[in-house]
N, C-alpha and C positions, 0 to 999 in steps of 0.2 A: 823531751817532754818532762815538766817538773813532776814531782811527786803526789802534788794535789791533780793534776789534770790524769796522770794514770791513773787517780784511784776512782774517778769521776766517772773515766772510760772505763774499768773495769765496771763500776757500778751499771754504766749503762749498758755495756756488753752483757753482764746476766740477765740486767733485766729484759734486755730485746731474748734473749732464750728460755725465759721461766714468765714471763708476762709482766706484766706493771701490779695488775692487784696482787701477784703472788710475791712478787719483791719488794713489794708497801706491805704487806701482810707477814711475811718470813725473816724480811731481810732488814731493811731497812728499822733501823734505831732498836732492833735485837741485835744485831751480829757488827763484828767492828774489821773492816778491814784493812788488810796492811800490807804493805809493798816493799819486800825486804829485794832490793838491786841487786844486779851479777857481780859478783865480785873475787876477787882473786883466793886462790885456796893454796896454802902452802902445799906441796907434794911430799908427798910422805916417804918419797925416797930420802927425803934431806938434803935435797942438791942444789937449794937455791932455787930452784924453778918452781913454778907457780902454776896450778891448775884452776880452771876457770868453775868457778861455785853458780847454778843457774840460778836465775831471778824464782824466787817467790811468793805466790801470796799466803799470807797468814790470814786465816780466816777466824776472830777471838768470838765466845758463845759463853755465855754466861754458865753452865752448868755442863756435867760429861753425857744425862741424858740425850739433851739437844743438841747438844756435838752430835752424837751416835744416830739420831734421827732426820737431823739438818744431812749430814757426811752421805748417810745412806740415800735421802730424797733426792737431794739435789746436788751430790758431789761432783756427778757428771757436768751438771751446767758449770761448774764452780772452773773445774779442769779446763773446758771448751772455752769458756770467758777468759781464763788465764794465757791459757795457748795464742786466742786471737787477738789481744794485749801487750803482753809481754816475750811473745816467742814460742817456738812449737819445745823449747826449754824448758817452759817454765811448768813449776811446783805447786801446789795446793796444802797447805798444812791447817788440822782444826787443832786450836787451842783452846784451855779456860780463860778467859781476860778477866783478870783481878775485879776490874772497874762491872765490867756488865754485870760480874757474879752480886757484887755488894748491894749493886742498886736492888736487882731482883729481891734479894733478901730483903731491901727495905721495903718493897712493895709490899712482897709478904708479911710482912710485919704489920703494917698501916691496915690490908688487907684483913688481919685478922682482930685487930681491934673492932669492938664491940658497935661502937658508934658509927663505923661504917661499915660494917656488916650488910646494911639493907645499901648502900649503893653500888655494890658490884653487881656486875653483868656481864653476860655472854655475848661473845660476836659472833658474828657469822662469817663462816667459811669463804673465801673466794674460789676456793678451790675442784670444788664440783664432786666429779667420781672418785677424783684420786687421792687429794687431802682431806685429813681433821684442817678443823676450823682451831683457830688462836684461841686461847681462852684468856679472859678477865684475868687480874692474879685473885683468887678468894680462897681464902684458906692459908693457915701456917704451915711451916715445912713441918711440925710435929701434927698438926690435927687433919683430919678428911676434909677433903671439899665441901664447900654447904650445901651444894647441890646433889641431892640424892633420892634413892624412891622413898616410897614407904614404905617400912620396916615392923614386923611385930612378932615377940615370940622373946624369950630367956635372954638372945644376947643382945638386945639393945645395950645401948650404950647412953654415957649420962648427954643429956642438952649439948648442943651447940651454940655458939651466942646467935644466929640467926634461926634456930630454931625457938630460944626465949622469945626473939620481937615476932615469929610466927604466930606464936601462943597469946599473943595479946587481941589479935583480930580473930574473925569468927573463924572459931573451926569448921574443915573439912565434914561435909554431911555424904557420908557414903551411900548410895542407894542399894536398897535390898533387893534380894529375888524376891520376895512376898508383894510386893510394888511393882515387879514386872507386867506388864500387861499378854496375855499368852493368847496368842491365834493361830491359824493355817499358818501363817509368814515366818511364826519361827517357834512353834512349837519342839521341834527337836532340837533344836538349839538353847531353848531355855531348857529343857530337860538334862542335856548333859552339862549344862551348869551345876543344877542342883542335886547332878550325880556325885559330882564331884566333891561339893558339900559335906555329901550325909556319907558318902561310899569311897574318901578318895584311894582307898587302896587297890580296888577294882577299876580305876579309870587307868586308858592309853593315854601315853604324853608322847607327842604335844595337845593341845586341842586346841586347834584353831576355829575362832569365830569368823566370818565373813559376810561381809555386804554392804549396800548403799549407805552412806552419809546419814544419819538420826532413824536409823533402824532396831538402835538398842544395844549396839556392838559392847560399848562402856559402861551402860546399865549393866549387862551381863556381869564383865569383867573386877566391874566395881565388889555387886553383889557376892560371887567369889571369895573374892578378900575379905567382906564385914563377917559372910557365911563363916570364914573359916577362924576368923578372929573369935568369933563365940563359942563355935564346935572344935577346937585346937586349939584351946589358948600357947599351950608349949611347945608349937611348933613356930618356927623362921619365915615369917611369907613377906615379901618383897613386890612389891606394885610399884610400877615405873610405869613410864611412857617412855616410846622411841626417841622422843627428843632429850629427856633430863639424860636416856644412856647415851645417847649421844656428845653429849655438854659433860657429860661428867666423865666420858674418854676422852675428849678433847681437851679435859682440865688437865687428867691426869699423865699426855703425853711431856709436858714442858717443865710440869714439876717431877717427873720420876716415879709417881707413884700408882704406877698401873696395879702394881701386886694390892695398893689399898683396895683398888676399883676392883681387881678382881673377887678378891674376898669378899666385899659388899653384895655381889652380884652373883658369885657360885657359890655361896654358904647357904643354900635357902633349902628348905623343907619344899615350898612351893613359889616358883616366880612367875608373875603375873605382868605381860607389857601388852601395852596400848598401841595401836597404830605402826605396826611392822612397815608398813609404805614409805614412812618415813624415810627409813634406809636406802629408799632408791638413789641411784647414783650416787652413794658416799660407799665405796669402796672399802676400807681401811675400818671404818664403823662397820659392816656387814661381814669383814674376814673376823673380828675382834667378837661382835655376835655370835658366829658360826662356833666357834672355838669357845662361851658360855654356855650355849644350847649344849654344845658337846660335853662340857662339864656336867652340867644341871640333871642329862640325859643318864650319864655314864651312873651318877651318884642313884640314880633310882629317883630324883627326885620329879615333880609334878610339874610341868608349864603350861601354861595358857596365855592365848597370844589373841591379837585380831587385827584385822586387815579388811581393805575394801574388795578384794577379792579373793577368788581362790588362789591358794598358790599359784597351780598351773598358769594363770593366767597374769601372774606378775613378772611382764617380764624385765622391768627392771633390777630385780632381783638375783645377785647372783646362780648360777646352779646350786651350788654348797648350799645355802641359805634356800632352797627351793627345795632343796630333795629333802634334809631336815623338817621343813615343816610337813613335808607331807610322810612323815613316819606317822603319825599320830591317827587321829580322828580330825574331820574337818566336816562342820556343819557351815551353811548359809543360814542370813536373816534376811529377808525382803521387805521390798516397802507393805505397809499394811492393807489390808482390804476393805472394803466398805464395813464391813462387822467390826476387825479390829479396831480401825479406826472410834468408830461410835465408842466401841468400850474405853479404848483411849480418854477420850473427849468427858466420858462420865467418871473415869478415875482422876485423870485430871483437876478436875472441878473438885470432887471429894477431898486429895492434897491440898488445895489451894482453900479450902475451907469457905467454900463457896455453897450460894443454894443450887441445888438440884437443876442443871438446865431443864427446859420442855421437851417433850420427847420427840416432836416437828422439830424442834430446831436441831437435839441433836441428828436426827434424819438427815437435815439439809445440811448442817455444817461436815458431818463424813462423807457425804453425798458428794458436796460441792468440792473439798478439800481432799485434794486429792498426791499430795506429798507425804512426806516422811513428817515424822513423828515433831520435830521442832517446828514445821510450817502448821500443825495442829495446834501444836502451842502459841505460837501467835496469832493464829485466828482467832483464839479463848483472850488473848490478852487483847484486842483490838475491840474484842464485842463486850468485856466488862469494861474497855475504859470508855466506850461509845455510850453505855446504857449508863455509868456515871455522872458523863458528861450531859448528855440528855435527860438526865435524871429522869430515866423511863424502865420500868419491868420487861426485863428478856423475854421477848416475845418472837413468833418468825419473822412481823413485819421489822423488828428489830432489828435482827441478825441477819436477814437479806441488807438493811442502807448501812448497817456497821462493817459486812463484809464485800461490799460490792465491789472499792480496790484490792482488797484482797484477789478478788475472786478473777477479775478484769486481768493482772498481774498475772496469775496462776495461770489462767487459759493460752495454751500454745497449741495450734494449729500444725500437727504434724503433716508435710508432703511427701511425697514420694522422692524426692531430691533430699531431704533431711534422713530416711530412711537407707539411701545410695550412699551418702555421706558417711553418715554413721557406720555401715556395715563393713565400708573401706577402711577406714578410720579403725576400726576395732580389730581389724583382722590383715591390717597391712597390707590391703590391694590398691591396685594403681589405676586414677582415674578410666572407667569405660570397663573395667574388669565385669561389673555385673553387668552391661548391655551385650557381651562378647559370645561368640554363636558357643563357642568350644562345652563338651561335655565333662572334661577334666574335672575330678572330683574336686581339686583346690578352686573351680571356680564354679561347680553344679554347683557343691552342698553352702558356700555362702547366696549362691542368688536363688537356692529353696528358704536361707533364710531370710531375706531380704523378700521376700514373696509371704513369707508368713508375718510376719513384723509388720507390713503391710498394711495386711488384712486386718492387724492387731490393734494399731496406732494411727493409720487412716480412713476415709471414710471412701477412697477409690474402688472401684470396682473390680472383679478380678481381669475385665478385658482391659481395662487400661492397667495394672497389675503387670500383666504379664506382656503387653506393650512394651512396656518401662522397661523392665528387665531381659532380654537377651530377646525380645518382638515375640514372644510365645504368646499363643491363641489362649482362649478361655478353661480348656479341659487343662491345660497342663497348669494353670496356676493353682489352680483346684487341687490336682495329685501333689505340686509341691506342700500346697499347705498341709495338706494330710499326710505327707509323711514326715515331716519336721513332728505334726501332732502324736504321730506313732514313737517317734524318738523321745521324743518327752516321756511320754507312759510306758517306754520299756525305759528309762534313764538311760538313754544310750551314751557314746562317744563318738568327737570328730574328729578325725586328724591334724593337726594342726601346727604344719612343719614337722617334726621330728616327736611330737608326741601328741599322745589322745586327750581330751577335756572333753568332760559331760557338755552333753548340748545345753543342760539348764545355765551353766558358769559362760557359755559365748552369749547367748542370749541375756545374761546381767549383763554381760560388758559394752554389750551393743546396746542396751538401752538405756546404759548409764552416760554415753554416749549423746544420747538421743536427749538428756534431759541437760546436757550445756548448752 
């Protein structure tokens, strides 16, 4: 076999052991390989005779980083591709290759020039739980990556040139807690927001926020940060989002410069990240996280985090990263209530500098509108552009024909088969679990929930209720729902595989469940 078709079949041999997108993505026109043949080896006795040198592949990498992180990842495929190629003889060697190094550097270069600042961008990972994702080249091997949180306090540092063309569009509007809108749904949770604020030497870290999709998680977290910007000017506070830490470890594995990223990220007085869920299935990002929080923690400093659920209940989440967040405080946000909502609706209108809606309409629109906080907001944006367009005064006949796809849209008919679904779905049972006679608490205490939820979210009765569910008569759907109700008001816990979670955190996830 010539030299080109070896190296063709070695390429194809890794790639059938590490995947197509992970060898398009890692290997391929990063890394250079090479096929150094068996060849005779002088003996070193000096006698003339010749020992046999085995066949190697020279694997060249542009820098000693990604030697050391390629060698580590994937050295093993590298070996097994060579073995099944070249002989159960052959060799693996990581090199620098002159040529890969230069180019890299030139990208860098180009990279850091000012004019293309704004076209770099981040890929995305092929790689699922186990890899970072490849990053864009942005950035020069002397300056930080441009992608980073937001930063405030002594040590900033001067502009970047993508932070200059940032500057020229409209700045960032942080939202405050004074804007927050406060009800039953998440009153303790805006509280120890605004504990933190005024008091943050007396706040637990971490504090975790939690809940459904436009419930206020980033309001919260935003407010935080402008809070502390004001009442601390000389303190370090760092607001990111799970994805910019993400992107910005993923920049920093290929250029070497974890130690920038780290310093960015555990020098803070208080760090503030968005969307922890993020992290699910990315592995490497979540060990790298665990090992910041551990930083952030160890210094005495402050975190605040938010997530759509409670820890306990993420289980994509590694352990490490699980037990961490729940060192702290963890409050929930819920979707709002017919009250909140209306106050919503009326604060709303005030920001937007808007007249006063009527007070039937506001009625009917919290009434009728019955999401989270963003499907509030587009009900408001559909019925001022409706009364625009009809050039008609907001009235209720108004805001009924302005919202009536809204509203058609919104209405879902929950069944007893979506209630079954969901409650399997959420708690990883297998179809027929809740029709099943058995009393076993792993399958009583979901089909008492599944029995209350019911009651909650359908309009069935409890004899067909308790039909549906394991053929139970009319008395015992009745006891189930009253004691699910009793576990609510003492806040109890369910067992749930190897650990307890409040009844109120299964009951969010089965009805988060319930509203896909």
């Amino acid at each position: 076999m010539i030299a080109g078709d070896l190296l063709a079949a070695l390429g194809l041999a890794l790639c059938q052991r590490i995947g197509e997108k992970r060898y398009a993505f890692w290997i391929e026109g990063k890394t250079k390989l090479i096929w150094e043949p068996l060849t005779p080896d002088p003996s070193p006795e000096g006698r003339g005779e010749f020992e046999r040198k085995p066949p190697e592949l020279v694997v060249g990498v542009p820098n000693h980083f990604y030697q050391d992180w390629l060698e580590k990842k994937f050295g093993s495929e590298f070996h097994a591709a060579a073995r099944a190629v070249l002989g159960d003889e052959a060799q693996v060697r990581f090199v620098i290759d002159a040529e890969l190094f230069r180019a890299a550097r030139h990208k860098e270069v180009l990279a850091a020039s000012p004019h293309l600042a704004g076209r770099t961008a981040v890929q995305d990972s092929p790689d699922g739980p186990e890899d970072p994702s490849c990053p864009a080249r942005t950035g020069s091997p002397h300056k930080e990556p441009a992608v980073g949180p937001a930063v405030v306090g002594a040590t900033e540092t001067a502009p970047r040139a993508k932070d200059v063309l940032r500057a020229k569009a409209r700045p960032r509007r942080w939202r405050r807690l004074s804007e927050f809108v406060v009800g039953a749904c998440n009153r303790v949770a805006h509280a120890a927001a605004a504990a933190l604020v005024e008091t943050p030497e007396l706040c637990a870290s971490p504090l975790i926020l939690h809940g459904p999709v436009g419930t206020g998680k980033t309001h919260l977290l935003e407010g935080v940060y402008a809070g502390l910007r004001q009442a601390r000017p000389e303190w370090r506070v760092v607001f990111v989002t799970a994805e910019a830490f993400t992107n910005r470890f993923v920049q920093a594995i290929p250029h070497g410069k974890l130690s920038v990223f780290r310093k960015q990220h555990r020098e803070a007085d208080v760090f503030l990240i968005d969307d922890v869920d993020f992290f699910a299935k990315k592995a490497a990002t979540q060990e790298e996280f665990v090992h910041t929080l551990d930083a952030l923690l160890a210094a005495d400093c402050l975190v605040v985090a938010t997530c759509d659920a409670h820890p306990r209940l993420a289980d994509e989440l590694s352990p490490e990263l699980t037990d961490r967040l729940l060192g702290g405080t963890i409050w929930g946000l819920g979707l709002p209530d017919q009250a909140t909502r209306r106050a919503v609706l009326a604060a709303k209108t005030l920001q937007a500098q808007r007249p006063p809606l009527p007070e039937d309409v506001l009625d009917f629109v919290a009434e009728h509108v019955r999401g989270n906080i963003r499907e509030l907001e587009g009900a408001l944006n559909s019925l001022w552009h409706w009364a625009k367009v009809q050039e008609q005064p907001i009235n209720l006949a108004v805001a009924q024909a302005a919202l009536a796809d809204v509203l058609r849209h919104a209405v879902r008919l929950v069944q007893l088969d979506d209630v079954d679904k969901a409650v399997r779905l959420a708690l990883g049972l297998e179809a027929g679990a809740l029709q099943s006679k058995q009393r076993h608490w792993h399958i009583s205490h979901p089909r008492m929930l599944a029995i209350y939820l019911a009651r909650k979210h359908t309009s069935a009765s409890y004899t067909e209720i308790g039909l549906r569910f394991g053929g139970r008569n009319h008395s015992t759907a009745v006891a189930a729902e009253k004691k699910v109700r009793s576990w609510l008001q003492k806040n109890e816990s369910l067992q749930l595989g190897q650990r307890p979670v409040p009844v109120r955190d299964v009951i969010e996830r089965i009805e988060r469940e319930l509203q896909r």
